[in-house]
N, C-alpha and C positions, 0 to 999 in steps of 0.2 A: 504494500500500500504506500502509495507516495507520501511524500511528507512537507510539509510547507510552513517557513520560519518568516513570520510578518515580525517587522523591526519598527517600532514606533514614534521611540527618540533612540538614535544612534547616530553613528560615523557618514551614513546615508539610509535614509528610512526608505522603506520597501519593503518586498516579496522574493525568498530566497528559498530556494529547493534544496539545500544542503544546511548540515548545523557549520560546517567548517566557513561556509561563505558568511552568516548570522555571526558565527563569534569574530572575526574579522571586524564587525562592523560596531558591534557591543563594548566587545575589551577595551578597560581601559576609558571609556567613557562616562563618566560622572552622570549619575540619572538614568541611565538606560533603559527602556522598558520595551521588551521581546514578547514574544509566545510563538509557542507550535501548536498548527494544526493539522489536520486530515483531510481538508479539502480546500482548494484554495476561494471560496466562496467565504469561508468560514475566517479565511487570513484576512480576505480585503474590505470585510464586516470592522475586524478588528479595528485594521489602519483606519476606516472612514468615521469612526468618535474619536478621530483628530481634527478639530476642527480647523485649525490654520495649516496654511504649508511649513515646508522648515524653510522659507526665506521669511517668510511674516513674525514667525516663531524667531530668527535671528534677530532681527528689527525690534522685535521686541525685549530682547535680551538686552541688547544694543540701549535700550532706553532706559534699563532698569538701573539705577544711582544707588539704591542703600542695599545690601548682599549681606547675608549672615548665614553662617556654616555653625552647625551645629551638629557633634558627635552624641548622644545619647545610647546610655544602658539602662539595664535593670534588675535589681534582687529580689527573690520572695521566698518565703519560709510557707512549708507547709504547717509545719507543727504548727505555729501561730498566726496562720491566716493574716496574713500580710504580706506584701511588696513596697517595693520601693524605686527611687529611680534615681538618678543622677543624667545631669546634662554639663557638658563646657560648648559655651557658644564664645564664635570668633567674626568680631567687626571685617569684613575685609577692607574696607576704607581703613577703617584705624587701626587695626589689628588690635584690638581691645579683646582682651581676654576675661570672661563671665563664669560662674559657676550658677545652676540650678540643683535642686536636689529636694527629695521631701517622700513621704508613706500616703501610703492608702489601705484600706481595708475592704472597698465598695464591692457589694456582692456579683457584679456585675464583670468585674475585672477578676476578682479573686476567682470566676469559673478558668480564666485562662491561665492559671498558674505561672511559669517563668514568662509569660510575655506579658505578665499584666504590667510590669514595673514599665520595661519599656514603651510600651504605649503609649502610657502617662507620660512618659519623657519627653516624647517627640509632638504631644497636643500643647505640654507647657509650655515646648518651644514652640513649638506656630504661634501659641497668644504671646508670646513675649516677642516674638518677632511682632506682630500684629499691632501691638501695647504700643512699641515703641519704631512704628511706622517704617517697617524695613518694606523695600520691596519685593525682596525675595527672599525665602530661607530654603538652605540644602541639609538635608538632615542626612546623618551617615548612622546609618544601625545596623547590627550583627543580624539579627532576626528580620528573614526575607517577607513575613508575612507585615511588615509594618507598609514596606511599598504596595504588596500586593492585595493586599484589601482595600487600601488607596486608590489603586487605580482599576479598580473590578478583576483583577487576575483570578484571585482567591473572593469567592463568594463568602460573605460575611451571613455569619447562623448565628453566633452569638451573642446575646446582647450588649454583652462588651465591643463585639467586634461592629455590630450593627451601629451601635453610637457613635463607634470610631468612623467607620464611613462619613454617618449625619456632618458628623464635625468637618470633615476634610472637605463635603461640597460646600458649605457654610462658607469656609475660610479662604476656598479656591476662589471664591469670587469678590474676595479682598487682599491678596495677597498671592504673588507666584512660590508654588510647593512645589521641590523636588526633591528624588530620595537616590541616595547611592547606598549599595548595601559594603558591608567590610567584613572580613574574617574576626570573628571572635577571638580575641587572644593571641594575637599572631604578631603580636610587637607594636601596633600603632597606639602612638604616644596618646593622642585626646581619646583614641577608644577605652586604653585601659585609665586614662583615669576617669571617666565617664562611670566606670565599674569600681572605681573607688571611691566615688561621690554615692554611691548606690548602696552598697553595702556600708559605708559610715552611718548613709542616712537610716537601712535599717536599722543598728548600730542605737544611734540617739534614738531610735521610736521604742528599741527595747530599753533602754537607760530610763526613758521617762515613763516607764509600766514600774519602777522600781518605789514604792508607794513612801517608804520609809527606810531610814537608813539600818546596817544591819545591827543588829541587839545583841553585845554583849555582854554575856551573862556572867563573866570572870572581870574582877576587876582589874587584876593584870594578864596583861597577854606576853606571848614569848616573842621574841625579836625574829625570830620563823616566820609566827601565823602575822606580824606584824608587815614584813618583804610580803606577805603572802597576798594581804588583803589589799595594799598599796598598789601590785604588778596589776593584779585581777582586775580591781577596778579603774584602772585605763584604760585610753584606748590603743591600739594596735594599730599602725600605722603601715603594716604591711600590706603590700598592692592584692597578694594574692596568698591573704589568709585564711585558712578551713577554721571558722566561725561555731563554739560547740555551749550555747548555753545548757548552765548547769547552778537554779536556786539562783541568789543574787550574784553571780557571778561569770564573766562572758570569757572563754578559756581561748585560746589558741597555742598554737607549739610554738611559737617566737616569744610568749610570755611564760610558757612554763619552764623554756631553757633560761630564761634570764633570770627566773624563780631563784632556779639551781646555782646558778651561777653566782648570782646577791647573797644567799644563804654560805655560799662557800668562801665569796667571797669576806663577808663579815666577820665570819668565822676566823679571821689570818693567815687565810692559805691562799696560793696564786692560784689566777684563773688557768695558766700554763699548764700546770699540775693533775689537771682534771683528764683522765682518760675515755671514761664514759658518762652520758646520764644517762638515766632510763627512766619512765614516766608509766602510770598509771591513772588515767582518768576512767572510776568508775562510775556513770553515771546513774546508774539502779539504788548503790549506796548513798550516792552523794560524797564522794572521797576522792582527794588527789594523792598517789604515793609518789615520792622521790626517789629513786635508789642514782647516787653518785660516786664514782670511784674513781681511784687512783689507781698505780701501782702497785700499792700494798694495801688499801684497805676501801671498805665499802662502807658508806655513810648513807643510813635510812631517813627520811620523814615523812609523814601523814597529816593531813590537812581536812578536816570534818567542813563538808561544803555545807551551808545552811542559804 
C-alpha cells in the first residue's frame, strides 16, 4: 500500500511518497509539523487547514517584532496526586532570561499523569507571552503530545486534553504559537533546567503540606540526629535527583552521603579516610541506617524517621 508524507511547516511544505524525502524536509526545522497517510486525498485534506501559503506565512514572520522561546517541563507524583511544572522563557530581542514554575492538583490534569505538569507549562507560557504582548512564542517540550493535540495530530479525549485544545484556538487568534519538540534528557541546557524548576516546584508544594515543625520529644538530641535533621530538611540542589519522601522528611542519595560524610567528619577523622558508605533507607519502618568504613573499622548509625 503506498504511503504519503504531507509536510505542513517545513524546509518546503508538500506531498512526499517517501519518509527519507519528508525527513529531508523536517530535520532540523524549529516547529515542524508532518503526518502520514494512506491515500493521498487524505494528505492534501491535511495541507488544505493551512490556510496561508509559506510566502504569506514568511511575511508574516517577517513582521513579527516581540519572539519569546520558551523550554518547559514537568513532574508529578503519583503517591500524592500532584504535578508540577517548571518553564525558562528567553526574550530574543533582549535575551532576558525568566523563570516560571508552580503545582497543581486539578482533576482534570491529574487523569494525564507525567504530562499533566507539562501542559501546565506551556499554557503559563502562552498567557505570559500573551500578558506581556509578545508576538510570538516557540515553546520547546520533551513530550510530542503537547504539539500534537495543538494542532489536531492527536485527537484530544481527555478532559485535560480537550481544555488544552479550547485554550490553544482561544490564544491562536491573539498570538503566533509554535512548538518544536527536544529529546528529554539529552544535554540541552534550558530543557534540563526547565526539569529542575519542576521538581523544586514539586519540592516546595510538599514542604508547604508540612503543617508543623517536627516534635521533639528529648530534650537533648545527639550531634548525629542533629547533621541528620539539618541535611534532611534542605533542599537538594541536584539537577537529577531520585526524590524519596519518607514522614517529614525529603531523602535523596546526595544528602544521605553528605549525612555520612558531616557525621565522620565531626567526628575528627578525614573525609580521605572513608572507604565505603553504605545506606539503608527503610521506608515500611521509617529508619535511615548508616554503615561507614574505613580500612580497619566499620562505624554504625540509625536515625528513627518521624
Amino acid at each position: 500500500m503506498p504511503k504519503y508524507y504531507a509536510v505542513k511547516v517545513g524546509k518546503k511544505p508538500g506531498i512526499y511518497q517517501s519518509w527519507l524525502e519528508c525527513k529531508q524536509q523536517v530535520d532540523g526545522f524549529s516547529g515542524a509539523t508532518y503526518k502520514s497517510f494512506s491515500s493521498l486525498k487524505a494528505a492534501e485534506e491535511f495541507l488544505a487547514l493551512k490556510s496561508s501559503s509559506v510566502e504569506e506565512d514568511q511575511k508574516n514572520e517577517d513582521e513579527i517584532q516581540k519572539k519569546l522561546k520558551v523550554y518547559v517541563d514537568g513532574s508529578y507524583s503519583k503517591e500524592h496526586q500532584v504535578y508540577s511544572y517548571g518553564c525558562v522563557l528567553l526574550d530574543e530581542s533582549s535575551n532576558d532570561i525568566r523563570h516560571l514554575s508552580g503545582s497543581g492538583n486539578d482533576n482534570d490534569l491529574i487523569d494525564l499523569w507525567n504530562v499533566a505538569g507539562e501542559l501546565l507549562g506551556a499554557i503559563k507560557a502562552i498567557e505570559f507571552a500573551y500578558e506581556n504582548k509578545y508576538d510570538k512564542v516557540l515553546i520547546y517540550h520533551d513530550y510530542e503530545g503537547i504539539a500534537k493535540w495543538a494542532n489536531g495530530e492527536w485527537k484530544a479525549k481527555k478532559n485535560g486534553t480537550i481544555n488544552y485544545l479550547k485554550f490553544i484556538k482561544k490564544y491562536q487568534e491573539k498570538i503566533k504559537i509554535e512548538f518544536s519538540k527536544v529529546k528529554a534528557h539529552s544535554g540541552v541546557y534550558y530543557n534540563e533546567e526547565a526539569d529542575r524548576l519542576a521538581r523544586e516546584a514539586f519540592l516546595n508544594y510538599m514542604a508547604s503540606l508540612q503543617k508543623s515543625p517536627l516534635v521533639v520529644k528529648s530534650t537533648e538530641i545527639s550531634p548525629e540526629e542533629k547533621l541528620f535533621r539539618n541535611i534532611m530538611q534542605n533542599d537538594d540542589k541536584s539537577k537529577k535527583a531520585l526524590v524519596i519522601l519518607v514522614g517529614d522528611y525529603i531523602f535523596t542519595e546526595t544528602k544521605i552521603v553528605k549525612l555520612a560524610k558531616s557525621i565522620w567528619k565531626s567526628s575528627g577523622k578525614k573525609i580521605g579516610d572513608i572507604s565505603s558508605i553504605d545506606s539503608l533507607l527503610d521506608t515500611q519502618n521509617a529508619t535511615l541506617s548508616l554503615t561507614i568504613k574505613n580500612k580497619d573499622q566499620e562505624f554504625n548509625y540509625s536515625f528513627k524517621i518521624s
